[in-house]
Backbone bond lengths (Angstrom), bond angles and torsions (degrees), N, CA, C in turn:
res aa  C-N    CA-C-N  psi(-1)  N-CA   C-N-CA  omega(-1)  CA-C   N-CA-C  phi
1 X - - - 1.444 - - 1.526 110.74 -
2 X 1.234 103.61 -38.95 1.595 112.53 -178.28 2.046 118.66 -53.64
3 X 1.693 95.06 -52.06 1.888 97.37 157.71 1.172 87.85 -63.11
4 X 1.615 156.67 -124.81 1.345 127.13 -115.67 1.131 125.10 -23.78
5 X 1.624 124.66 -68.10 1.568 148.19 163.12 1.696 99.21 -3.03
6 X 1.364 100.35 -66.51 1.515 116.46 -158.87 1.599 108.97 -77.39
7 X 1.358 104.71 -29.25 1.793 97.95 177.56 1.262 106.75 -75.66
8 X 1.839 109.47 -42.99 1.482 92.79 -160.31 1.705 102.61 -74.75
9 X 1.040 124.09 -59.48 1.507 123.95 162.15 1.229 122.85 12.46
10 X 1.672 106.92 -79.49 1.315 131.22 150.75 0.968 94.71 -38.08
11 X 1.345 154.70 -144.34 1.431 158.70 -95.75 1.303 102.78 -69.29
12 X 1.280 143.03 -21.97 1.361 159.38 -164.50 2.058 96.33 -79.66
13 X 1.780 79.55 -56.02 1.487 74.58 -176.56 1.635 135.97 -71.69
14 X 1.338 87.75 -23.96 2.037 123.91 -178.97 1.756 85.51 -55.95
15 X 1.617 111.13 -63.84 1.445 85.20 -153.10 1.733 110.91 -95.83
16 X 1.422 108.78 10.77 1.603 98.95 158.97 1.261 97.56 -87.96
17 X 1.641 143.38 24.99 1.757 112.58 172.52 1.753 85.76 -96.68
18 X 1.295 106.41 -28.57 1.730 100.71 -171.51 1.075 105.76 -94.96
19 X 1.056 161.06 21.35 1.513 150.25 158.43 1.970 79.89 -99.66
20 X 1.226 122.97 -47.80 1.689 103.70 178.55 1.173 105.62 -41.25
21 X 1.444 109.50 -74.02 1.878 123.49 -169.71 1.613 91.57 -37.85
22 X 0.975 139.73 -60.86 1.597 135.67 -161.60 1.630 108.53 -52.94
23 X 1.234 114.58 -31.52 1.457 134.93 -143.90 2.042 77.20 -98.07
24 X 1.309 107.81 -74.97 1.581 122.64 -171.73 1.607 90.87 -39.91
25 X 0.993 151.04 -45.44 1.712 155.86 -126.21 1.461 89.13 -110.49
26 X 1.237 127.60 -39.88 1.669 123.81 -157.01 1.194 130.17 24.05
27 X 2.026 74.31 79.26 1.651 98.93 -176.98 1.646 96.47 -74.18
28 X 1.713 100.66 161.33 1.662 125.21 172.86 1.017 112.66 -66.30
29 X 1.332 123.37 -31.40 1.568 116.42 177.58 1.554 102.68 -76.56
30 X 1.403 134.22 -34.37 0.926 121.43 -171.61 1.587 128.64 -85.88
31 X 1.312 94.54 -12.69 1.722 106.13 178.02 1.682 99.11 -86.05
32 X 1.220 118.00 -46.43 1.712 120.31 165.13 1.588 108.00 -41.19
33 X 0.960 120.43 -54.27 1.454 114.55 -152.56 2.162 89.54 -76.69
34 X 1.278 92.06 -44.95 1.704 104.41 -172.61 1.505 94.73 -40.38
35 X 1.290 121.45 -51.54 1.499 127.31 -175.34 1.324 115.55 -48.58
36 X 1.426 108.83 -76.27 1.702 117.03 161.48 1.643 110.79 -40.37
37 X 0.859 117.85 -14.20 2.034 106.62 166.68 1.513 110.17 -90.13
38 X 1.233 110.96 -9.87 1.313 122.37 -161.55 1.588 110.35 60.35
39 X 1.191 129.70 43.12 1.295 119.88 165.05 1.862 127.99 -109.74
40 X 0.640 95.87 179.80 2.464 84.11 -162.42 1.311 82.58 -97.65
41 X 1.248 104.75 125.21 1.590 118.84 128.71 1.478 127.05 -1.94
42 X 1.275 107.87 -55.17 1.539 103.21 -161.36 2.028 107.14 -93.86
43 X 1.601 86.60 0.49 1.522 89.82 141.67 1.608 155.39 -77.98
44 X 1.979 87.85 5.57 1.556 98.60 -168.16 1.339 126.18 -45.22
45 X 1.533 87.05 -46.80 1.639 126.73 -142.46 1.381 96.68 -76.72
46 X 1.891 107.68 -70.14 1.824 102.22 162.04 1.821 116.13 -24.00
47 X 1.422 122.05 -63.30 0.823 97.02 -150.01 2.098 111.88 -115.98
48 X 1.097 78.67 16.61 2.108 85.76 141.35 1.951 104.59 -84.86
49 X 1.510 102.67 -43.45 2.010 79.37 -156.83 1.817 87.65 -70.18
50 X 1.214 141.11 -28.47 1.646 133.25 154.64 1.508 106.60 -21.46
51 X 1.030 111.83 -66.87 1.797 114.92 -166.84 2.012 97.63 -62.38
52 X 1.761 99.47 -57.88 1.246 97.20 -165.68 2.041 115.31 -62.19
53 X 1.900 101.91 -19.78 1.919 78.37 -178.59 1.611 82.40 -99.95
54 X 1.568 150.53 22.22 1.196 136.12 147.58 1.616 112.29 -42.69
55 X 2.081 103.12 -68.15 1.131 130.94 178.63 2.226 109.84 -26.38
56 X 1.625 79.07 -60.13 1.804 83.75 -151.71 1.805 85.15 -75.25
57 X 1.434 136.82 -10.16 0.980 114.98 -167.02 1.476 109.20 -93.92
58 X 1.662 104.96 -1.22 1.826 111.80 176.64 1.580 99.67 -79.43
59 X 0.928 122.70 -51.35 1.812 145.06 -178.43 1.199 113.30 -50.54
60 X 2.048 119.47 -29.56 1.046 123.96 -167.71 1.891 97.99 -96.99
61 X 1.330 108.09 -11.53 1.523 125.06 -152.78 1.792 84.25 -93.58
62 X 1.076 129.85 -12.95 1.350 132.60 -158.03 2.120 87.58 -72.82
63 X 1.542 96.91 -57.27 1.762 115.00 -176.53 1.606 104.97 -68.92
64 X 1.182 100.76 -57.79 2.023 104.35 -175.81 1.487 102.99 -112.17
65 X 1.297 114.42 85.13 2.102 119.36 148.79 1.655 77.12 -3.70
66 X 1.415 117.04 -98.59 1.452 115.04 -117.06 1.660 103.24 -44.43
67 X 1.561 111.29 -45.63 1.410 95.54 -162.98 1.095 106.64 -70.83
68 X 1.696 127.80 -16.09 1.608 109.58 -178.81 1.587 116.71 -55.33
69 X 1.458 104.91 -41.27 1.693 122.81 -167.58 1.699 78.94 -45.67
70 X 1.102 104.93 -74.49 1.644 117.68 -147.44 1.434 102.73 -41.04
71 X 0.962 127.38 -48.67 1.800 156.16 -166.44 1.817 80.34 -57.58
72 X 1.410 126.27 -102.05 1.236 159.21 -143.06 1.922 81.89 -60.60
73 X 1.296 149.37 -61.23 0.821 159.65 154.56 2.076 102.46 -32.38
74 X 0.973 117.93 -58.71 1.417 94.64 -177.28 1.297 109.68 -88.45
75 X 1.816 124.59 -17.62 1.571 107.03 161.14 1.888 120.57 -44.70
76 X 1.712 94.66 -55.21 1.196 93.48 167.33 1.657 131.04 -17.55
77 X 1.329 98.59 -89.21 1.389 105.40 179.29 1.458 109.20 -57.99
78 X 1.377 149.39 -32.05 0.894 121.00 174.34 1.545 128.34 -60.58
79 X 1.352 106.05 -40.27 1.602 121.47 152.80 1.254 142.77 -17.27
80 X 1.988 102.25 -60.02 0.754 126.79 -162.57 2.137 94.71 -72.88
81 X 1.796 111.47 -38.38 1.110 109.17 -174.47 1.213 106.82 -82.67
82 X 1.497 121.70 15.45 1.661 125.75 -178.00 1.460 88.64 -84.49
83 X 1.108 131.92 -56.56 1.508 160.01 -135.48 1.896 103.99 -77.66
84 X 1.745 99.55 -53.13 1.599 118.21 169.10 1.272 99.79 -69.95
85 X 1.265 131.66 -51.98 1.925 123.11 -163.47 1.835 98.39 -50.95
86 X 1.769 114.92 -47.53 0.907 114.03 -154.04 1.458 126.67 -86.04
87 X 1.252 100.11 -6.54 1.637 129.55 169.00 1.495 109.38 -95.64
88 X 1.087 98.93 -41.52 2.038 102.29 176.46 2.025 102.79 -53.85
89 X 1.102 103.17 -48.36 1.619 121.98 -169.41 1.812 106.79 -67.37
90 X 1.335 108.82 -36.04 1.644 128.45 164.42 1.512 93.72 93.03
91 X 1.414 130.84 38.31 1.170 125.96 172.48 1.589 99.07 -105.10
92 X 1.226 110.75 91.32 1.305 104.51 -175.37 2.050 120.34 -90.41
93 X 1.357 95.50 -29.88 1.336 120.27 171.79 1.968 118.35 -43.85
94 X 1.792 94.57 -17.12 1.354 111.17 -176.94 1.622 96.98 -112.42
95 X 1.057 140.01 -13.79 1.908 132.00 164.05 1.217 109.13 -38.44
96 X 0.949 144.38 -56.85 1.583 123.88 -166.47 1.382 112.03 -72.06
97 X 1.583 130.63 -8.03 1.524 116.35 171.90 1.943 101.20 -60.17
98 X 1.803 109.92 -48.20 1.536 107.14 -161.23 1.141 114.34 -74.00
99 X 1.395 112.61 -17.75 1.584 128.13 -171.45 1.370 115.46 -68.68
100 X 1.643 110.13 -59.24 1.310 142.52 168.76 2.162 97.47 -42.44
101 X 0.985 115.57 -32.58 1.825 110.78 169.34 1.304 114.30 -91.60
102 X 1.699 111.07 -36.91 1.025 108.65 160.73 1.455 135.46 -42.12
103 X 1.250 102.13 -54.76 1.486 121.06 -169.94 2.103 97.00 -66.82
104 X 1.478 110.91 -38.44 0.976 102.38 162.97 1.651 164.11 -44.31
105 X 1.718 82.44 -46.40 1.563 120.49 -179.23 1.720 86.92 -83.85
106 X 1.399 135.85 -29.77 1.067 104.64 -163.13 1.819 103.13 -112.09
107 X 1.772 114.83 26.77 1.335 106.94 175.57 1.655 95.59 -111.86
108 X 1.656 112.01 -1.66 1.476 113.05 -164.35 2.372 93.90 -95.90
109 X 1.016 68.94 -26.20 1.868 89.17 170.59 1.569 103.33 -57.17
110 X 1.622 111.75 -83.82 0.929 100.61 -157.81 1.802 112.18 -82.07
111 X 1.273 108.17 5.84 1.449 113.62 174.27 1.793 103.71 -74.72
112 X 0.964 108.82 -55.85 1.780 113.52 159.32 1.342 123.36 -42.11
113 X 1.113 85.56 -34.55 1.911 87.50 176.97 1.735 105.68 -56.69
114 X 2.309 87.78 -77.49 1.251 91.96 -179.00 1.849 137.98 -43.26
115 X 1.084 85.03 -12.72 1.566 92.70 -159.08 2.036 107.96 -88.27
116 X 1.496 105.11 -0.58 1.140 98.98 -177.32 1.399 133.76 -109.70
């Protein structure tokens, strides 16, 4: 159970450092799509370093459970309002990018759970 913990974790954490980096870069696709959610721009920045101390706080969760819980637990919810923005907006054809972290943040959760 413990490699599960650690792959998905790992991979959980891998791709919130690059959806940050994407976010830090202010790529065109991503300020476009930000638009179509109706959300501002000058929210990028907040919410890449969200993904990026999500990331280091799964990695940090590897040594201390607690902060992983906390980490994997606030990807969650941030997710989860990735998931509402993108259904609120009626772009539904785009849900499985937030879901797909979602679904992540919340198997690295309960893999932390189990694992302690």
């Amino acid at each position: 159970m413990f490699t599960a913990y650690v792959v998905v974790t790992v991979t959980t954490a891998a791709g919130n450092v690059a959806a940050a980096i994407v976010d830090f870069a202010r790529a065109g696709w991503v300020l476009g799509n930000m638009s179509k959610y109706g959300v501002p721009h000058s929210w990028i920045y907040p919410l890449g370093a969200a993904k990026a101390a999500g990331a280091l706080g799964l990695l940090a969760g590897l040594a201390v459970p607690a902060i992983g819980i906390a980490a994997a637990a606030g990807l969650l919810l941030y997710f989860a309002g990735a998931v509402f923005t993108v259904a609120r907006a009626h772009w539904y054809s785009h849900l499985p990018y937030p879901a797909l972290f979602l679904l992540l943040a919340a198997g690295s959760l309960a893999l932390q759970i189990t694992t302690l």
